[in-house]
C-alpha positions as a Markdown table, in Angstrom:
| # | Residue | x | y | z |
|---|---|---|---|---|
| 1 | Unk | -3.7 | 34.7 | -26.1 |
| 2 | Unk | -0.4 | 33.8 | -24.2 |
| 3 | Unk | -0.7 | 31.7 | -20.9 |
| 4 | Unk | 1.7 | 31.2 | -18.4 |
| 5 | Unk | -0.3 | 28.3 | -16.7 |
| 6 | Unk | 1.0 | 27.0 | -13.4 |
| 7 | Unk | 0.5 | 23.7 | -11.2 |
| 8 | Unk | 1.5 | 21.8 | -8.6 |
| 9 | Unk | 1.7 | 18.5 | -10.9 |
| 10 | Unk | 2.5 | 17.7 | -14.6 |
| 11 | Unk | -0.8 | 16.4 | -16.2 |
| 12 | Unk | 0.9 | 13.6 | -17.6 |
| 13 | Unk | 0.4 | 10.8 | -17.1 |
| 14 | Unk | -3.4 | 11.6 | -16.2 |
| 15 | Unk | -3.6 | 9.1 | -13.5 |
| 16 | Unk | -5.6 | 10.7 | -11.2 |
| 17 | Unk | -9.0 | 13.2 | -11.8 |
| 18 | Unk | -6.9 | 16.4 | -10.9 |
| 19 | Unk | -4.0 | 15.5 | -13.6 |
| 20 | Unk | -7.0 | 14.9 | -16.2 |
| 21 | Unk | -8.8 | 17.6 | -15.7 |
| 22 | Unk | -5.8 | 20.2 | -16.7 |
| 23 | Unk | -4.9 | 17.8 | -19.4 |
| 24 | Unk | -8.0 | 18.3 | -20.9 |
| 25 | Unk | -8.0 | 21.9 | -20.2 |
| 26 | Unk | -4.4 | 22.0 | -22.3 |
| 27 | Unk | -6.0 | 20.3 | -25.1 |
| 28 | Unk | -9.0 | 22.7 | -25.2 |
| 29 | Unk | -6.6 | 25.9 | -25.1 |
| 30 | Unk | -4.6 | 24.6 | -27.9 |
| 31 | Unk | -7.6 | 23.5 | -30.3 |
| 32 | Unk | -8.8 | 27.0 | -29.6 |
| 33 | Unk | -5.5 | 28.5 | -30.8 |
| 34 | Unk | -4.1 | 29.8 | -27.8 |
| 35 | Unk | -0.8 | 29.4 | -26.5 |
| 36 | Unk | 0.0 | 28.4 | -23.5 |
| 37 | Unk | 3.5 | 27.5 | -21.2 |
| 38 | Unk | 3.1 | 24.8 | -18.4 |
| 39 | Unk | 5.6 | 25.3 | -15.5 |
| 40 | Unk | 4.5 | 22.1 | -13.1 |
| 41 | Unk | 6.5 | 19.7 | -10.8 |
| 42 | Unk | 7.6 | 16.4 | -12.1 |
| 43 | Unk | 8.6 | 13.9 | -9.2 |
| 44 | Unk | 12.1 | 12.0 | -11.0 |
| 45 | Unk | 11.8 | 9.0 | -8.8 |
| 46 | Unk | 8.1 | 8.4 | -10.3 |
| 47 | Unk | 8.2 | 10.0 | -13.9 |
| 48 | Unk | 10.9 | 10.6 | -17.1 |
| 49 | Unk | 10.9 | 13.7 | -17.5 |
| 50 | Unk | 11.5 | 14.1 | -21.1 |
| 51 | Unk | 8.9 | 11.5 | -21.4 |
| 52 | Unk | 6.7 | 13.9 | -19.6 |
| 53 | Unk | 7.5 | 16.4 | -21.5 |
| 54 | Unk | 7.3 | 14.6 | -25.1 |
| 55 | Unk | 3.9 | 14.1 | -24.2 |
| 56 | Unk | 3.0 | 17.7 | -23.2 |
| 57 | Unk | 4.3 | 19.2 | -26.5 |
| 58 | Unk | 1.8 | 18.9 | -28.9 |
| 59 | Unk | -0.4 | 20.8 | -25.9 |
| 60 | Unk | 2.2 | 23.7 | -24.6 |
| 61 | Unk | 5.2 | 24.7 | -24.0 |
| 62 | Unk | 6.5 | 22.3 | -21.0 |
| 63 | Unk | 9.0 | 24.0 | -18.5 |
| 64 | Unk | 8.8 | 21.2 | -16.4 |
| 65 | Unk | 10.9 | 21.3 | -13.2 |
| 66 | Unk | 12.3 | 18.2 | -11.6 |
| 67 | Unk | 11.0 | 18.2 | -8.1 |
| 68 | Unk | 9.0 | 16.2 | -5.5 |
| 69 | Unk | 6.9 | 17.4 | -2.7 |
| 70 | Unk | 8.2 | 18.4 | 0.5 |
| 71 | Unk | 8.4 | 15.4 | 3.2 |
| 72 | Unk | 6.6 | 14.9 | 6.2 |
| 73 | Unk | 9.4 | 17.5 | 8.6 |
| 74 | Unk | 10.1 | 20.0 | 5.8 |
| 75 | Unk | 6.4 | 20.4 | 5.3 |
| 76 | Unk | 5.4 | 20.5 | 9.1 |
| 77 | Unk | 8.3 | 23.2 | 9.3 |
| 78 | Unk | 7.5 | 25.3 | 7.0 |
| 79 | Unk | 4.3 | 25.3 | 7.9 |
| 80 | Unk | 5.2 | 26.7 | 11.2 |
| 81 | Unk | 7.6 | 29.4 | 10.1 |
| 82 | Unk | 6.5 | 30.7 | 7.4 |
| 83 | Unk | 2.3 | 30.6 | 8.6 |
| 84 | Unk | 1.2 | 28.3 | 5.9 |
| 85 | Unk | -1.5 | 25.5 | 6.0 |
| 86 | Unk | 0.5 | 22.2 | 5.4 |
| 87 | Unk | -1.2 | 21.1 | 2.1 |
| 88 | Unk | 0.5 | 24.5 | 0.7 |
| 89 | Unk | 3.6 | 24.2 | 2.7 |
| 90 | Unk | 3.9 | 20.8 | 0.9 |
| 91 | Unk | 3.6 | 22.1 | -2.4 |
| 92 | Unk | 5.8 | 25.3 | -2.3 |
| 93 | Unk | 8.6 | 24.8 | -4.0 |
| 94 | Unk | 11.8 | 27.6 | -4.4 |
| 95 | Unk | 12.6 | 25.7 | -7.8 |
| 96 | Unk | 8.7 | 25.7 | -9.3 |
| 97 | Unk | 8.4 | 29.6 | -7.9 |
| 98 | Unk | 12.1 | 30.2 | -9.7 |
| 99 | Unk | 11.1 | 29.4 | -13.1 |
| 100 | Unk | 7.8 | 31.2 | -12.5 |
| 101 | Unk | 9.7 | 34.1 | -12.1 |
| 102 | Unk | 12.3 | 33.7 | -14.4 |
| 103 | Unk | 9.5 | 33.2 | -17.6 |
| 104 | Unk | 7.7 | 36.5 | -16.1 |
| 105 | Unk | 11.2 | 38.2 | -15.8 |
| 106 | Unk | 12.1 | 37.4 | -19.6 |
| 107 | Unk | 8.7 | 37.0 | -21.9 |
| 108 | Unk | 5.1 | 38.5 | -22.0 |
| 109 | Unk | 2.1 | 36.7 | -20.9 |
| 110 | Unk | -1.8 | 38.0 | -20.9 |
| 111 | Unk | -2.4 | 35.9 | -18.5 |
| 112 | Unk | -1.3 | 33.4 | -15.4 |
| 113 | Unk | -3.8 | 30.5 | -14.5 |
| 114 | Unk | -3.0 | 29.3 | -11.2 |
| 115 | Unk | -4.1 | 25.5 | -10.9 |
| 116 | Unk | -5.6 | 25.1 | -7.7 |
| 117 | Unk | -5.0 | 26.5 | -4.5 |
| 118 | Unk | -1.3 | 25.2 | -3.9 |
| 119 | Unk | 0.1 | 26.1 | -7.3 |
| 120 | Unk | -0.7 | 30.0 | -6.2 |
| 121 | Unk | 2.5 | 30.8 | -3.8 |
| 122 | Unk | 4.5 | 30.1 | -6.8 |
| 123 | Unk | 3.3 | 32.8 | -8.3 |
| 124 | Unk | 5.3 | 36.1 | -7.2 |
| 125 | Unk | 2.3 | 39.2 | -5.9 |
| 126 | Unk | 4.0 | 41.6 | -8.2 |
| 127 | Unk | 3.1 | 39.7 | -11.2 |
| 128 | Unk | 2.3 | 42.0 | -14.1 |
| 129 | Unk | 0.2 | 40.0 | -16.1 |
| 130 | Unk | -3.5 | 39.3 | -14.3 |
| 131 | Unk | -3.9 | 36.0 | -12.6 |
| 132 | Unk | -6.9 | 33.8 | -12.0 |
| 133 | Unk | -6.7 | 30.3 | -9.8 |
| 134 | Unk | -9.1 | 27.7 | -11.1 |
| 135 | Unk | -9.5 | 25.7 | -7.4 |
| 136 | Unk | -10.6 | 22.0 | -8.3 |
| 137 | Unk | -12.2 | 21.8 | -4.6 |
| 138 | Unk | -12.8 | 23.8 | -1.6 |
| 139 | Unk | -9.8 | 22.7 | 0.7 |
| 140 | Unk | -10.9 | 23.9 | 3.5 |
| 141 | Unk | -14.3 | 22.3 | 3.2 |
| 142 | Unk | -12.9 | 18.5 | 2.5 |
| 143 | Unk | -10.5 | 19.0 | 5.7 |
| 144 | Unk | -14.0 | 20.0 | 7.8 |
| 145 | Unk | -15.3 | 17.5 | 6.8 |
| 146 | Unk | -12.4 | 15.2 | 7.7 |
| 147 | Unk | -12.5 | 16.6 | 11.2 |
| 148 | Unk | -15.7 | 15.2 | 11.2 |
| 149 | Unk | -15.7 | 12.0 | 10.3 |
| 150 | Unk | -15.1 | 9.4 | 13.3 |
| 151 | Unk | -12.5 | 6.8 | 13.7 |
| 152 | Unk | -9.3 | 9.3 | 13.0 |
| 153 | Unk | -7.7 | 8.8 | 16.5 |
| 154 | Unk | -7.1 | 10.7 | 19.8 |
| 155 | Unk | -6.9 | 14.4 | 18.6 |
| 156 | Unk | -6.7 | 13.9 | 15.0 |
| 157 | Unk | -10.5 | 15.8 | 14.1 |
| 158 | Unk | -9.6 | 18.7 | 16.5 |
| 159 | Unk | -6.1 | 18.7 | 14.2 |
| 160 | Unk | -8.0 | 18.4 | 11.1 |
| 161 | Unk | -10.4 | 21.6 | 11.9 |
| 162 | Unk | -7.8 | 23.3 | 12.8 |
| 163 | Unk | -5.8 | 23.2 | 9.2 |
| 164 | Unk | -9.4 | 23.3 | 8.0 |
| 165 | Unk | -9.7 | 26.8 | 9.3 |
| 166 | Unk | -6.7 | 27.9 | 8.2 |
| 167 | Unk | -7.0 | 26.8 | 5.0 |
| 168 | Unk | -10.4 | 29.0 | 4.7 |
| 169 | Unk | -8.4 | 31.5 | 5.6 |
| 170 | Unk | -6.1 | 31.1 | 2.7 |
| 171 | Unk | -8.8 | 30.6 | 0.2 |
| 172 | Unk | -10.6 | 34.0 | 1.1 |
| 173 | Unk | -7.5 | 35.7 | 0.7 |
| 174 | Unk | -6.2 | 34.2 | -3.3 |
| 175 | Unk | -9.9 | 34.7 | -4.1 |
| 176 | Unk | -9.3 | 38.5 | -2.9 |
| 177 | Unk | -6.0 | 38.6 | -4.4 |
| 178 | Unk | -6.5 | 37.2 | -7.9 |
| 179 | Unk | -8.3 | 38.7 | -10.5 |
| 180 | Unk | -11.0 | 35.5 | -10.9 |
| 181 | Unk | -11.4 | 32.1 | -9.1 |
| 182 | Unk | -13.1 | 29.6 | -11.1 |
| 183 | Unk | -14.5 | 26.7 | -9.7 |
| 184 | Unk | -16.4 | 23.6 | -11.0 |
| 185 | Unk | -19.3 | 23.9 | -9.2 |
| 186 | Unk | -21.8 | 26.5 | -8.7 |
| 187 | Unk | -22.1 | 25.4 | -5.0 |
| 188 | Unk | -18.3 | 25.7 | -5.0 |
| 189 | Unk | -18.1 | 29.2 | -6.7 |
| 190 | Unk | -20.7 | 30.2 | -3.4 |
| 191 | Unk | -18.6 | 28.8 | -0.8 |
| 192 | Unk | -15.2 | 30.5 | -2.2 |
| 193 | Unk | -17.5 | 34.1 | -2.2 |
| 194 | Unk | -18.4 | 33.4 | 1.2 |
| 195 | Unk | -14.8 | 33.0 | 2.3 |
| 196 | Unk | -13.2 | 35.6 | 0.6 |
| 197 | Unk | -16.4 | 38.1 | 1.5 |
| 198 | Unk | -16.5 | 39.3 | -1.4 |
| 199 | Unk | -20.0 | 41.2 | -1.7 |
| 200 | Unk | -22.9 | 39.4 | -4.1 |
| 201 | Unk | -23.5 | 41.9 | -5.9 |
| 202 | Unk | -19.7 | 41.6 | -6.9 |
| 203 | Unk | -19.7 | 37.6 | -6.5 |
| 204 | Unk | -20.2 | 37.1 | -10.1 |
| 205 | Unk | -17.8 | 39.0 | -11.6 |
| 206 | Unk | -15.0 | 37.9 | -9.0 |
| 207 | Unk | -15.7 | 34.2 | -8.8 |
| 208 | Unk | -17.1 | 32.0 | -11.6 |
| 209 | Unk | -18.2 | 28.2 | -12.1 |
| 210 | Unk | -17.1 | 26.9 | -15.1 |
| 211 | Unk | -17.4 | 23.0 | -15.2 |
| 212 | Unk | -14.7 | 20.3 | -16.0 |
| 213 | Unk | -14.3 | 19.6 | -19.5 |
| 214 | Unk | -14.4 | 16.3 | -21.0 |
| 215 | Unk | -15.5 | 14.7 | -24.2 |
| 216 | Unk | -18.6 | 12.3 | -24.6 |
| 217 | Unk | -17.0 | 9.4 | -25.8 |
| 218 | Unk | -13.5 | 7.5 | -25.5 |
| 219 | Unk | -12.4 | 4.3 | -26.4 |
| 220 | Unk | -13.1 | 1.1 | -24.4 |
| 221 | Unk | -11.2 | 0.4 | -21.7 |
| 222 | Unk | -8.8 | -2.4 | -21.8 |
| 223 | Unk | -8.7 | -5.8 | -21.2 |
| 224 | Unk | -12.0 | -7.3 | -19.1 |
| 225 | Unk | -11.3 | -7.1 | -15.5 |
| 226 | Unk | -12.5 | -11.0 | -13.4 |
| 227 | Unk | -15.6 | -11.3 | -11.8 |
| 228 | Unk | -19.1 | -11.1 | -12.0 |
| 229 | Unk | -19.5 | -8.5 | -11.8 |
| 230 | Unk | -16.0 | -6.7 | -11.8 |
| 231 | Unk | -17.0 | -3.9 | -9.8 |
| 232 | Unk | -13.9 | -0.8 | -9.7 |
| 233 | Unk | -12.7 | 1.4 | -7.1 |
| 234 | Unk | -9.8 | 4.3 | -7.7 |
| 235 | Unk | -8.2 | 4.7 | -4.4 |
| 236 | Unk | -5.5 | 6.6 | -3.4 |
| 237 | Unk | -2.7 | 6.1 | -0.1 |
| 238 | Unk | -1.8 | 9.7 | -0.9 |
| 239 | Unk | -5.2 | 11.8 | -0.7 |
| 240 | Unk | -7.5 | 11.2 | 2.1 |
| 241 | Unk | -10.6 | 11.5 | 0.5 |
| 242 | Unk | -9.6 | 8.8 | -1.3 |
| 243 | Unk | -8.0 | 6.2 | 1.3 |
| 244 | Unk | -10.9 | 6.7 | 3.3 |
| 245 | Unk | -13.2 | 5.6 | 0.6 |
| 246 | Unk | -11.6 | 2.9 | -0.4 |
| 247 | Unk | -10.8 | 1.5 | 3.2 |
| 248 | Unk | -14.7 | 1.9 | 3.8 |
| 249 | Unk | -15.5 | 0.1 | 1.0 |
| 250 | Unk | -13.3 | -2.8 | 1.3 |
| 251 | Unk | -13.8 | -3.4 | 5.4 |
| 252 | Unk | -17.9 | -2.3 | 5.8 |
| 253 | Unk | -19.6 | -2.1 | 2.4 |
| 254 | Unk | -17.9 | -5.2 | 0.5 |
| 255 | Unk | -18.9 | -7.8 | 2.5 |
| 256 | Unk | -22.6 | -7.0 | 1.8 |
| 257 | Unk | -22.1 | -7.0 | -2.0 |
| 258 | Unk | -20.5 | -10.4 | -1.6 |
| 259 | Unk | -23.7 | -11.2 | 0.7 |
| 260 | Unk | -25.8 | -10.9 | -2.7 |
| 261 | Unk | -23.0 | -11.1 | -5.4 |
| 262 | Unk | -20.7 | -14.1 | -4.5 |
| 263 | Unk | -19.0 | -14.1 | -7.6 |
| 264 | Unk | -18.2 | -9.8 | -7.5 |
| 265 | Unk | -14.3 | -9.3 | -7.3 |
| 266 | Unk | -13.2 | -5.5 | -5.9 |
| 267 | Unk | -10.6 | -4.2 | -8.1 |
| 268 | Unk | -9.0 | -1.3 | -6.1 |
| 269 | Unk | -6.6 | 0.4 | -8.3 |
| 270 | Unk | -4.2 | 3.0 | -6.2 |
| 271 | Unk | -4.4 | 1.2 | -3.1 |
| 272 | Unk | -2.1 | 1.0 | -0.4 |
| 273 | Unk | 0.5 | -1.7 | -1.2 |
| 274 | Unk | 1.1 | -4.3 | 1.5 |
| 275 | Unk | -1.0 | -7.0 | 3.6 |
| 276 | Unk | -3.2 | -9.6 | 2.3 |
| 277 | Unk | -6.5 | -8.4 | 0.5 |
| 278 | Unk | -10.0 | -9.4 | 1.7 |
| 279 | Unk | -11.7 | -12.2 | -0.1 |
| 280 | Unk | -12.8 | -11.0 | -3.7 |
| 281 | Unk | -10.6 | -8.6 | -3.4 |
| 282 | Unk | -7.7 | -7.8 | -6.4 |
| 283 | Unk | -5.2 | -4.9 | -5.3 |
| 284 | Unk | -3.7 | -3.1 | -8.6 |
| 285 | Unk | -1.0 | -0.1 | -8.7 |
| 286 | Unk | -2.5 | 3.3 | -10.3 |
| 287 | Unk | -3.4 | 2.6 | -13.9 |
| 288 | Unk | -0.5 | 3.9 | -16.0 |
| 289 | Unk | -3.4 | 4.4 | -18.8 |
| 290 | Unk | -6.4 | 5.1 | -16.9 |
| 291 | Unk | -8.4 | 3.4 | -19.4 |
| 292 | Unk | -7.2 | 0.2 | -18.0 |
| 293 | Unk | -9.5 | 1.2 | -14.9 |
| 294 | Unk | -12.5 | 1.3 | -17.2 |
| 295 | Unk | -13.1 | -1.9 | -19.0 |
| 296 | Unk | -16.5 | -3.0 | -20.7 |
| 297 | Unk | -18.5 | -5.1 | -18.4 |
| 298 | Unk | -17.4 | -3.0 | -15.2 |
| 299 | Unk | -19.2 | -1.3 | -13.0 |
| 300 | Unk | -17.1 | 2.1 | -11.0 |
| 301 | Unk | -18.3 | 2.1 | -8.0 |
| 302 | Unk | -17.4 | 5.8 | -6.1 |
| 303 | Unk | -18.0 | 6.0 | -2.0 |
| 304 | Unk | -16.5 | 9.1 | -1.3 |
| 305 | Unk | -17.4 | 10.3 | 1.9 |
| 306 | Unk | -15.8 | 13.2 | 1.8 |
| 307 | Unk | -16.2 | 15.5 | -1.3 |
| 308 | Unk | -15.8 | 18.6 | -3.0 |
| 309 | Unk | -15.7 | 19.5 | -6.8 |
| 310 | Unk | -16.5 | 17.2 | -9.4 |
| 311 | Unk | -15.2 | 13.6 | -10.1 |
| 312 | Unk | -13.4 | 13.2 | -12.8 |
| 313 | Unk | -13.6 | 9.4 | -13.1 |
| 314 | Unk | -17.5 | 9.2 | -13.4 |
| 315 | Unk | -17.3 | 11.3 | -16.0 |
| 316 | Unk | -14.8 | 8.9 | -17.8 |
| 317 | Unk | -16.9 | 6.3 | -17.0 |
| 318 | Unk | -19.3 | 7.5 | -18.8 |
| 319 | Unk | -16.9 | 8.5 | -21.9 |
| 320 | Unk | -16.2 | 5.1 | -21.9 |
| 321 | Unk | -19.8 | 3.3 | -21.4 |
| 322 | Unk | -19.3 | 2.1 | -17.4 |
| 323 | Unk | -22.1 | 2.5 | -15.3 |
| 324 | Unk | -21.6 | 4.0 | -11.8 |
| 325 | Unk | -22.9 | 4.2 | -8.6 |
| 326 | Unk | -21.7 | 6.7 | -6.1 |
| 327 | Unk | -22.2 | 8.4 | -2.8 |
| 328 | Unk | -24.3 | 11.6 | -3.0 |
| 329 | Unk | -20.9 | 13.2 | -1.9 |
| 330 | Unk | -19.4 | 11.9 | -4.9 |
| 331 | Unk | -22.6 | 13.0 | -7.3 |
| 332 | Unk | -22.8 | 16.3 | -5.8 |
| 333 | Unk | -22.2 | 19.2 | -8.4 |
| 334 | Unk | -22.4 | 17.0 | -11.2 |
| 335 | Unk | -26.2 | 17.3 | -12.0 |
| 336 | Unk | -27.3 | 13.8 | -12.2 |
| 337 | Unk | -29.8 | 12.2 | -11.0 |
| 338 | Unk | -30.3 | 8.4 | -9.1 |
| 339 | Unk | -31.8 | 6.5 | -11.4 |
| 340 | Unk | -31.1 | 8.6 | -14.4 |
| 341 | Unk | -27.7 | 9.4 | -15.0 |
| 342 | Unk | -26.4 | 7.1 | -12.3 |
| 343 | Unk | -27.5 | 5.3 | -8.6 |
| 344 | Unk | -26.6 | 6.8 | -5.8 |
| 345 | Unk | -26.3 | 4.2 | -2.4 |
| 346 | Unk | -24.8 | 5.8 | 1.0 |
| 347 | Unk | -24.3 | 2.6 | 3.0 |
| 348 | Unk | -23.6 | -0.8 | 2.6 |
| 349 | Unk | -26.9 | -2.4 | 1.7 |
| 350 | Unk | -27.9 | 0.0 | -0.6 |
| 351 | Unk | -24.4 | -0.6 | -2.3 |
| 352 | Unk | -25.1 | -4.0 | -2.7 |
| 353 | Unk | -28.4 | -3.4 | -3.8 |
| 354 | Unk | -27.2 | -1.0 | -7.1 |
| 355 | Unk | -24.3 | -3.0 | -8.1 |
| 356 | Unk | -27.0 | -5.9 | -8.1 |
| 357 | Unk | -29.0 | -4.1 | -10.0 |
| 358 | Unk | -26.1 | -3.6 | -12.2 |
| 359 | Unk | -25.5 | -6.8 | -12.8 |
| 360 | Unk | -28.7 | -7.9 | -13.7 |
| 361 | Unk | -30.3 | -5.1 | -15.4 |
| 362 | Unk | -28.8 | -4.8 | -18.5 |
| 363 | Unk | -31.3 | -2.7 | -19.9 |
| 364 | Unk | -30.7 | -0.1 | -17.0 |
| 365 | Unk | -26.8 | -0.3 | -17.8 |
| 366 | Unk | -27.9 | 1.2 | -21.6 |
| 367 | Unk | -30.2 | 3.9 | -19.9 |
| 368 | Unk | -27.9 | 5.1 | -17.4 |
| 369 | Unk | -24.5 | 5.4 | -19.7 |
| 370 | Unk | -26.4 | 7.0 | -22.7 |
| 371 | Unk | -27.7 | 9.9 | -20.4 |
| 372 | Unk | -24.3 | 10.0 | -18.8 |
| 373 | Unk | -22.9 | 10.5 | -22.0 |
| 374 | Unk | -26.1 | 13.2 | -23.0 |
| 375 | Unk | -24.4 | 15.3 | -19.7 |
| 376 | Unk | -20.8 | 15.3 | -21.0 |
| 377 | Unk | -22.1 | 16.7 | -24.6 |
| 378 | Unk | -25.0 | 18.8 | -22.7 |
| 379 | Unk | -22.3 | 19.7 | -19.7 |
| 380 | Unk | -18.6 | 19.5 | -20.4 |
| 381 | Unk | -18.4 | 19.6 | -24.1 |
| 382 | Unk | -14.3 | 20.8 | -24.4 |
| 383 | Unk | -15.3 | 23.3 | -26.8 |
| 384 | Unk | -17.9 | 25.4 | -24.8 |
| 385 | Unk | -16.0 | 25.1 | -21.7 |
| 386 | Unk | -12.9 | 26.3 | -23.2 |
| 387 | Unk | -15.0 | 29.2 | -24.5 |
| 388 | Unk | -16.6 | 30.0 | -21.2 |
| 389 | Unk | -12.5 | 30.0 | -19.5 |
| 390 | Unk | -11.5 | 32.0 | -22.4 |
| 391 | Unk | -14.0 | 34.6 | -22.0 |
| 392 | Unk | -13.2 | 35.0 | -18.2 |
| 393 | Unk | -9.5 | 35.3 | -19.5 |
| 394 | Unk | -10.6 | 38.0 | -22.1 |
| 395 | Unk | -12.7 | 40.0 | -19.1 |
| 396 | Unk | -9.7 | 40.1 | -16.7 |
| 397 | Unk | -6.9 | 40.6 | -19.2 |
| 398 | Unk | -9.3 | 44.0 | -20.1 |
| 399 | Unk | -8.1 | 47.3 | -18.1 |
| 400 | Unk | -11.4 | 48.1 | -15.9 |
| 401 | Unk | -12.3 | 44.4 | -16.3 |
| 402 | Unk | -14.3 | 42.1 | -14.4 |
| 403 | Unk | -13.0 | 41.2 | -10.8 |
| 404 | Unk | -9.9 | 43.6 | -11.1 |
C-alpha cells in the first residue's frame, strides 16, 4: 500500500511520546512492506534537517518542510479570522498544506493518515485518496480538564473551556469528515463517537482503538543517574499537561519524598530553563536520546494531572526495565494495574510512599517491570498493531468500505 502520512512534527528525534509513537508506527509500516511518504514540519532553529531526514530514510520517504510553529500573535490571529481553535491555528502551516497538495497533485496514494488532530487542515477536502486521522488524545478533553484545575489565574479556566469547547467542536467534525479516526484508547475511541454523533450502531466502523505500538524490550538506558534513589520526571515548558506535572511535583509532592528519602535526587528532563532548582533537585534539557532518561536503577515517576491517550514513556520504561509510578490519569487506558504492572499514588504522601517502596523493595521492582513488559508483548506488540492499522487502511481504501 502507498501512504501519504502527514504530521505536525518529524518523528525524529523521538524526544517526546507523540514523536515516538509515529516513529514506531513508520517502522511497523515499513517491516510490513508498505510504503509510505512523511510530509511533517521540521523547526531549523532546533533540528538539521538533512540530519532529520537521514534518519527518516530507511522508514519512508521524508518530504520534510522547514518550518516552525506559528508564534503567540500569528496564532491568536488566525485563530480569530479564520474560526480555528488556537492549538490548530498554531499548527497550520501554507508551506506543510503546499507540499501536501503538490504530492496529491503529482503521484497516487491509497491512502492519507492524518497524525493527530492538527496535522488534518493540511490536508485539502478534495483529497482523492481516503483519509483517516489517528488522534493521540482527545483535545478538547485535556483543555476541560485544564479549565478545571485551580491556580491558572483571573479568567484563565473560563478561557481554557472555552477553546475546550471549540475544540470538541472540531473533533466531531474530522471524525465526520474522515473516513476512520483511530484512537489509543477504547475510552478515547467513545468520546470521539460522542462528539462527532456518529450513531453506535455505526461507531465501530467509523472510529476504532488501535493501541500504541511498542516493542518489549530495549537496551538500557545510559549512564546511572545520582541519587538514591534517582527518581525521573519528563516535563515539558511547551505542553501543559506536562509543565503542570512537573511544577506539582517539584513544589507539593517532592518535599514529602525527601521527608522519607533524604538521599532521592529529582531529575526533571524538559524543564523550564532558568531559576535555581529546589534542593535534590537536577534540571536536564530534553534527552537528545531518550534512553538517557531511562537509566538502570531509576525509578519514572509520572503525575499527570491532566490526561488523555496513552503514555508513551511508561511504556519505554518498561522496554527498558524502569519501574514506574503514576497518577491514575497517567495509567488510564493503558490496562495496568497498582500493584501489578505499576503503583499508582495521586498526592504527595502516597508518592512518597511508592517510590519508597521502590527503593527498598527490590523484589517488587522485578515483579512490576516483568508484567510491564508481559503488556507491551500481550498489548503493543509492533507487528499486530501494525496489522490491526493496516486492516482499517484495507476497509476504507475498499469502495463501499467501512466508515465511507
Amino acid at each position: 500500500m502507498k501512504i501519504l502520512v502527514v504530521a505536525t512534527k518529524a518523528p525524529w528525534p523521538p524526544e517526546d511520546g507523540g514523536r515516538l509513537l509515529l516513529l514506531h508506527t513508520l517502522e511497523g509500516l515499513a517491516a510490513a512492506g508498505h510504503r509510505v511518504t512523511l510530509v511533517a514540519p521540521v523547526d531549523p532553529a532546533r533540528f538539521d534537517v538533512g540530519l532529520v531526514a537521514s534518519a527518516l530514510g530507511p522508514l519512508c520517504t521524508p518530504r520534510l518542510v522547514a518550518a516552525r510553529p506559528a508564534g503567540r500573535l500569528p496564532t491568536l490571529a488566525r485563530a480569530v479570522s479564520r474560526g480555528l481553535p488556537l492549538s490548530v491555528a498554531r499548527h497550520s502551516l501554507a508551506a506543510v498544506r503546499r507540499e501536501v497538495e503538490r504530492l496529491l497533485a503529482a503521484e497516487r496514494f491509497d491512502l492519507v493518515h492524518a497524525e493527530q488532530l492538527q496535522a488534518l487542515p493540511q490536508v485539502p477536502r478534495q483529497a482523492a485518496p481516503p483519509v483517516v486521522l489517528r488522534a493521540q488524545n482527545v483535545e478538547s478533553a485535556l483543555w476541560a480538564a485544564a479549565a478545571r484545575r485551580p491556580g491558572g489565574g483571573v479568567g484563565s479556566g473560563a478561557l481554557l473551556a472555552i477553546e475546550a469547547r471549540r475544540l470538541a467542536a472540531w473533533e466531531g467534525r474530522a471524525v465526520r469528515r474522515t473516513a476512520a479516526t483511530v484512537a489509543l484508547t477504547p475510552e478515547d475511541a467513545a468520546r470521539l463517537a460522542g462528539l462527532a454523533g456518529v450513531p453506535e450502531e455505526r461507531a465501530a466502523g467509523k472510529v476504532h482503538a488501535v493501541a500504541a505500538p511498542f516493542p518489549a524490550s530495549l537496551p538500557p538506558g545510559g549512564a546511572a543517574l545520582a541519587g538514591s534513589p534517582a527518581v525521573v520526571v519528563l516535563g515539558s515548558a511547551g505542553w501543559l499537561p506536562n509543565a503542570d506535572s512537573a511544577a506539582w511535583f517539584q513544589n507539593e509532592v517532592w518535599p514529602a519524598v525527601r521527608g522519607v528519602l533524604p538521599g532521592a535526587v529529582l531529575h526533571l528532563f524538559g524543564a523550564a530553563e532558568g531559576g535555581d532548582p529546589a534542593p535534590g533537585v537536577a534540571l536536564h534539557p530534553a534527552p537528545g536520546d531518550s534512553a538517557d532518561a531511562f537509566p538502570l536503577g531509576a525509578i519514572l515517576a509520572v503525575p499527570l494531572r491532566i490526561a488523555s491517550g496513552v503514555r508513551m514513556k511508561i511504556l519505554e520504561a518498561w522496554a527498558r526495565r524502569v519501574p514506574v509510578v503514576g497518577t491514575p490519569e497517567a495509567v488510564s487506558g493503558l490496562g495496568a494495574e497498582d500493584g501489578r504492572e505499576l503503583l499508582v499514588a495521586g498526592d504527595p504522601a502516597g508518592f512518597a510512599a511508592a517510590l519508597a517502596r521502590l527503593h527498598r523493595e527490590p523484589a517488587l521492582v522485578r515483579s512490576l517491570v516483568a508484567a510491564g513488559r508481559a503488556a507491551l508483548r500481550e498489548r503493543h506488540d509492533p507487528a499486530t498493531v501494525t496489522a490491526r492499522l493496516v486492516a482499517i487502511y484495507e476497509k476504507v481504501r475498499t469502495p463501499g468500505g467501512a466508515g465511507r
